[in-house]
C-alpha positions as a printed NumPy array, in Angstrom:
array([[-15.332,   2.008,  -0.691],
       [-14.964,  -1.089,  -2.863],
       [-16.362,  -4.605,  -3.422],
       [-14.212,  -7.424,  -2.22 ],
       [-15.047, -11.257,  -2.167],
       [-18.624, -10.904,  -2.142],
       [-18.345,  -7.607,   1.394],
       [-18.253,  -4.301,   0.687],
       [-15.539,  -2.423,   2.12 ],
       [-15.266,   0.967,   3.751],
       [-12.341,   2.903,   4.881],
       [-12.371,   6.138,   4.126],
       [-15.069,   9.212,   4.957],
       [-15.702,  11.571,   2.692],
       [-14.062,  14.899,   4.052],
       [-13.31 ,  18.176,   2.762],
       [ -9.198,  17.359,   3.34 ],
       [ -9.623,  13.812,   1.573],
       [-11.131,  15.704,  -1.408],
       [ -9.274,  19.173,  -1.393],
       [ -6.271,  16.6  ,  -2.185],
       [ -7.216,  14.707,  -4.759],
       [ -8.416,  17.961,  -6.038],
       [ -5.005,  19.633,  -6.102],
       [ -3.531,  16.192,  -7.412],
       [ -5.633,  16.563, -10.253],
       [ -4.86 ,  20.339, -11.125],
       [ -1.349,  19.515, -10.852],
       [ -1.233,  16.509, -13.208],
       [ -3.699,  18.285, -15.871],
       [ -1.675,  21.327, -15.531],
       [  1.541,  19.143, -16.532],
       [ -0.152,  17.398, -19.469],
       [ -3.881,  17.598, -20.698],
       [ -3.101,  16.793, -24.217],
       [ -2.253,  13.325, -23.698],
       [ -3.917,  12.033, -20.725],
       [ -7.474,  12.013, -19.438],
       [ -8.464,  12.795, -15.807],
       [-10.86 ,  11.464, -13.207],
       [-12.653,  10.629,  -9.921],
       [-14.826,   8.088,  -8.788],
       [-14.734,   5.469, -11.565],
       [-15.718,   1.735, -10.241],
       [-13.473,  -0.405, -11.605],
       [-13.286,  -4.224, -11.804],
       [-10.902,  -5.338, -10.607],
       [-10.408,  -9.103, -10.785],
       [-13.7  , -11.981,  -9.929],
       [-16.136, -10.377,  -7.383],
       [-13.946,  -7.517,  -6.704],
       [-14.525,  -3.814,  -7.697],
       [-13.563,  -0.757,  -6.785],
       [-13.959,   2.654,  -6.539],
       [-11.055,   4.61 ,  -6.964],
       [-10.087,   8.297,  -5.5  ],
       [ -8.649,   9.311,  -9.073],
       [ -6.836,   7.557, -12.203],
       [ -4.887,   8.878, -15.092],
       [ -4.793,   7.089, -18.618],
       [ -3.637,   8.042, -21.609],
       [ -6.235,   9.47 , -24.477],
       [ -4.242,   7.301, -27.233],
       [ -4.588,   3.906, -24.836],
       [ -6.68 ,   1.935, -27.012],
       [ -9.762,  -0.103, -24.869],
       [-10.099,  -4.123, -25.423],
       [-12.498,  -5.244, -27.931],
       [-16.206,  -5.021, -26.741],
       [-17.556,  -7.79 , -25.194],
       [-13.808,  -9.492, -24.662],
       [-14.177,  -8.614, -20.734],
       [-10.834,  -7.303, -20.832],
       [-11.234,  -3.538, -19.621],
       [-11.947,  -1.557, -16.495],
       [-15.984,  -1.876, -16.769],
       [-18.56 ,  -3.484, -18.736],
       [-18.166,  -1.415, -21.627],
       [-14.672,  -2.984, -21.613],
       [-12.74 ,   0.671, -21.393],
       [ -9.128,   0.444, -21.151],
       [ -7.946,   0.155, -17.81 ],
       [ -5.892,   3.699, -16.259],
       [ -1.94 ,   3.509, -16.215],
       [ -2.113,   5.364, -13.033],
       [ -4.133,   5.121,  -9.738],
       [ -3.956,   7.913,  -6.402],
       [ -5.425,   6.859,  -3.526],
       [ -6.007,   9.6  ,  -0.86 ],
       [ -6.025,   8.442,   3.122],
       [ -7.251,  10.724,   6.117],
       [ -9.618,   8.789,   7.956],
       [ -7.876,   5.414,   6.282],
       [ -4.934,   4.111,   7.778],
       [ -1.662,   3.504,   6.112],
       [ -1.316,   0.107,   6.019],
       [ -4.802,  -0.125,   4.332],
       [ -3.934,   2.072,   1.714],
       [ -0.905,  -0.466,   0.936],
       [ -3.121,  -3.033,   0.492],
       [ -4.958,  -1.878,  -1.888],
       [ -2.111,  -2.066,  -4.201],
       [ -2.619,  -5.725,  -4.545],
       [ -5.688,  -4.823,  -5.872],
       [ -4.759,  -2.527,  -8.526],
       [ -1.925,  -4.775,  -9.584],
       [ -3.847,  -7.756, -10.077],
       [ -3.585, -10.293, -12.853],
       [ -6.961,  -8.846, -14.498],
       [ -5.813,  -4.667, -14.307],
       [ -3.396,  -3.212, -16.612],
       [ -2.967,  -0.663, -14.122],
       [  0.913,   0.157, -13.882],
       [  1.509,   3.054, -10.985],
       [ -0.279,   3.617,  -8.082],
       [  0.44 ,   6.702,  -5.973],
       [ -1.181,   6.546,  -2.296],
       [ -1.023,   9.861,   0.3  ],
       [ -1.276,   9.337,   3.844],
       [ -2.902,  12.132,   5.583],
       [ -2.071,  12.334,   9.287],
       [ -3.959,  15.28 ,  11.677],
       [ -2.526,  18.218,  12.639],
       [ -0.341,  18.913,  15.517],
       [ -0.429,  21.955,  17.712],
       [  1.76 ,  23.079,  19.982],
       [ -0.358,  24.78 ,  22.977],
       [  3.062,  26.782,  23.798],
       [  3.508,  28.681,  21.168],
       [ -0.324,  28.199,  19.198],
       [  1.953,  26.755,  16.098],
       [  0.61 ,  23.485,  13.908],
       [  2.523,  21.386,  11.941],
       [  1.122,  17.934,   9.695],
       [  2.703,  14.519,   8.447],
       [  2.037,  13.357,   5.344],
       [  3.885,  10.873,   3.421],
       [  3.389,   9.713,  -0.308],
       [  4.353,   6.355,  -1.568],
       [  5.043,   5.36 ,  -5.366],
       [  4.022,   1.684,  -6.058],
       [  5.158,  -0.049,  -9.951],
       [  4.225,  -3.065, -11.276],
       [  7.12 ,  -2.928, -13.381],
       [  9.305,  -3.094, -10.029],
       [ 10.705,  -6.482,  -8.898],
       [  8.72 ,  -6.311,  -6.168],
       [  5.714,  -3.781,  -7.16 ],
       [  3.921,  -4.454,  -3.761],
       [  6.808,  -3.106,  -1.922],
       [  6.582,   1.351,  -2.522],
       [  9.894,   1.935,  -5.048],
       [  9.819,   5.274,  -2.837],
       [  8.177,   6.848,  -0.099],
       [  8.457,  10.893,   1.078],
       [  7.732,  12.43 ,   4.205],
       [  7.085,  15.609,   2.795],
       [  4.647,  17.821,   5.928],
       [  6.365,  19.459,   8.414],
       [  6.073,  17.334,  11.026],
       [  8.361,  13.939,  11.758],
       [  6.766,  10.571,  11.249],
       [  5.633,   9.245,  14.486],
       [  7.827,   6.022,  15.23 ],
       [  4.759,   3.544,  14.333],
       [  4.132,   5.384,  10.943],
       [  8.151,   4.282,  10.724],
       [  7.637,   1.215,  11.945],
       [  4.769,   0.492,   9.795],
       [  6.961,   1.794,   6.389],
       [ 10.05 ,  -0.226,   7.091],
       [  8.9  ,  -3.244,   8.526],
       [  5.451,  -4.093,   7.528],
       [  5.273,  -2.411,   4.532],
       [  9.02 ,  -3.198,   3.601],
       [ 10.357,  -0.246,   2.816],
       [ 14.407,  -0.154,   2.375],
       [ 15.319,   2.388,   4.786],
       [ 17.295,   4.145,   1.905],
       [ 13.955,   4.551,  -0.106],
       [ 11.865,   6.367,   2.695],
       [ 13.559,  10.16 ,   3.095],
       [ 12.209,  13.128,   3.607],
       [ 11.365,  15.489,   7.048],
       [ 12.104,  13.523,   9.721],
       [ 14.509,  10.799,   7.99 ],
       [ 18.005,  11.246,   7.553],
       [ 19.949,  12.56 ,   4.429],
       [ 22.365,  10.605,   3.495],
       [ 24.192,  13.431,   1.039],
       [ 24.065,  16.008,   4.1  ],
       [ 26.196,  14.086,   7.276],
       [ 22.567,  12.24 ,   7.731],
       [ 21.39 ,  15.447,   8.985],
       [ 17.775,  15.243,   8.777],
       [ 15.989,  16.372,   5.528],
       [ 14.35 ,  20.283,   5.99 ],
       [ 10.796,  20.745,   6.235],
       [  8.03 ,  20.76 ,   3.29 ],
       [  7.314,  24.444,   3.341],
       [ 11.023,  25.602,   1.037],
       [ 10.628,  27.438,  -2.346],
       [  8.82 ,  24.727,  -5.046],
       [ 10.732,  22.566,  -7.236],
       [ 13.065,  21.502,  -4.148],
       [ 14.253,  17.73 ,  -5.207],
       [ 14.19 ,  16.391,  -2.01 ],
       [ 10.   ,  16.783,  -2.463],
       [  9.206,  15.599,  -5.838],
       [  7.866,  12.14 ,  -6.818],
       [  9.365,  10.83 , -10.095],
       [  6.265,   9.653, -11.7  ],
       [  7.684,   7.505, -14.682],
       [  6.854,   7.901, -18.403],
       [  6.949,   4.172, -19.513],
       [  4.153,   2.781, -16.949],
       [  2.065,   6.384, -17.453],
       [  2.252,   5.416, -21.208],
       [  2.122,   1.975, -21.13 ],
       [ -0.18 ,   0.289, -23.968],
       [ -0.164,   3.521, -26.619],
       [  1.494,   3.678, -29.541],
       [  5.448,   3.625, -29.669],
       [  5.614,   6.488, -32.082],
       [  4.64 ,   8.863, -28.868],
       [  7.59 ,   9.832, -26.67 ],
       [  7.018,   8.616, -22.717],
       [  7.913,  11.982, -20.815],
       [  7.282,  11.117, -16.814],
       [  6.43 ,  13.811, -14.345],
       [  7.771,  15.274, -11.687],
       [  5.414,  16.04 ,  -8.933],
       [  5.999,  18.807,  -6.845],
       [  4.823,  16.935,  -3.467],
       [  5.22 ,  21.057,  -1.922],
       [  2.391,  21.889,  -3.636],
       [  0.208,  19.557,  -1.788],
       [  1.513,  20.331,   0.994],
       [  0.602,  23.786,   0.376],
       [ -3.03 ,  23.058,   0.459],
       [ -2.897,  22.172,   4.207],
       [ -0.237,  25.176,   4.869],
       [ -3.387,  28.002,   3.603],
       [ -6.266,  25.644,   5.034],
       [ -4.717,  24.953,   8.342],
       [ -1.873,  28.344,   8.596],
       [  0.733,  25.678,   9.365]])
């Protein structure tokens, strides 16, 4: 839900799969670091002249320092420093729609530098054999990019193939290089374009984790503190629809 140009927008129904994965996102990421970063749901944001949002979760660093009060500079009206990091979670919300919102995030107001966006699609079951498999895809947005409206990656990581207008929608409206969108269902280039395996291999497989840079997740804090990024295991996400559904 968020306020844009005067009409308040809603895309997305509250549901126990839209919050079991921002749920998991944010055990993963506080598991990785909870020294340095703060956590959290929910927070309206402003976002640029009568526009505010809502967002699913954000990450910012505990040494960011917030905008003097009263300079109407931060994230609210108590002028708090904007997150480095936005995840926007889509099951009832369509794809395109969560791509949108990137223009959003990245406006000339935000300082926000990374947004993350997962696409939930619904299960599929096979009435032959009783056996269910999902889509999902995740797609990395930075403002630092050359063009940070444009994902700098995007994974099919479920265990189901894209449908061909989720591909359509990634390469041609969303302009996604066909080289940046891998994963189940696309084709490998470093295995004889074979397709990539499904989501459901041991953790830590490459081929499912998101490269979540350190510059833009530590952008504004002092130099003297090292960026390390993250690598996020996009498996274990998946693994919350592989015990909920038995895919």
């Amino acid at each position: 839900m968020y306020l844009h140009n005067g009409n308040i927008i809603i895309y997305e129904v509250p549901s126990f799969v839209h919050g079991v994965t921002a749920g998991r996102i944010l055990v993963l990421m506080g598991g990785w670091n909870n020294w340095d970063f703060a956590y959290g749901t929910e927070a309206t944001m402003i976002l640029g002249p009568n526009t505010a949002k809502e967002s699913d979760f954000w990450v910012r660093p505990r040494h960011l320092p917030d905008p003097p009060i009263g300079s109407g500079l931060g994230a609210d009206r108590n002028d708090k420093a904007y997150p480095t990091m936005m995840i926007e979670v889509g099951f009832s919300q369509s794809l395109l729609d969560l791509h949108r919102k990137t223009a959003l995030y990245f406006s000339p107001r935000t300082t926000i530098q990374i947004v993350l966006a997962i696409k939930i699609f619904g299960v599929r079951t096979d009435p032959n054999t009783n056996t269910s498999t999902i889509a999902l895809i995740a797609a990395l947005y930075l403002r630092t990019s050359a063009t940070p409206l444009i994902p700098t990656s995007v994974i099919s990581f479920g265990t189901a193939d894209p449908d061909a207008n989720t591909v359509n929608c990634i390469i041609n409206q969303m302009g996604v290089p066909p080289g940046s969108f891998t994963g189940v269902g696309r084709p490998d280039p470093n295995n004889n374009n074979n397709n990539f395996p499904p989501c459901n291999a041991p953790p830590n497989l490459p081929d499912y984790q998101m490269n979540i840079p350190g510059p833009e997740l530590y952008n504004g804090v002092p130099v003297h503190r090292l960026p390390q990024g993250l690598l996020l295991d996009l498996i274990w996400i998946f693994g919350t629809f592989e015990m909920k559904f038995r895919i």
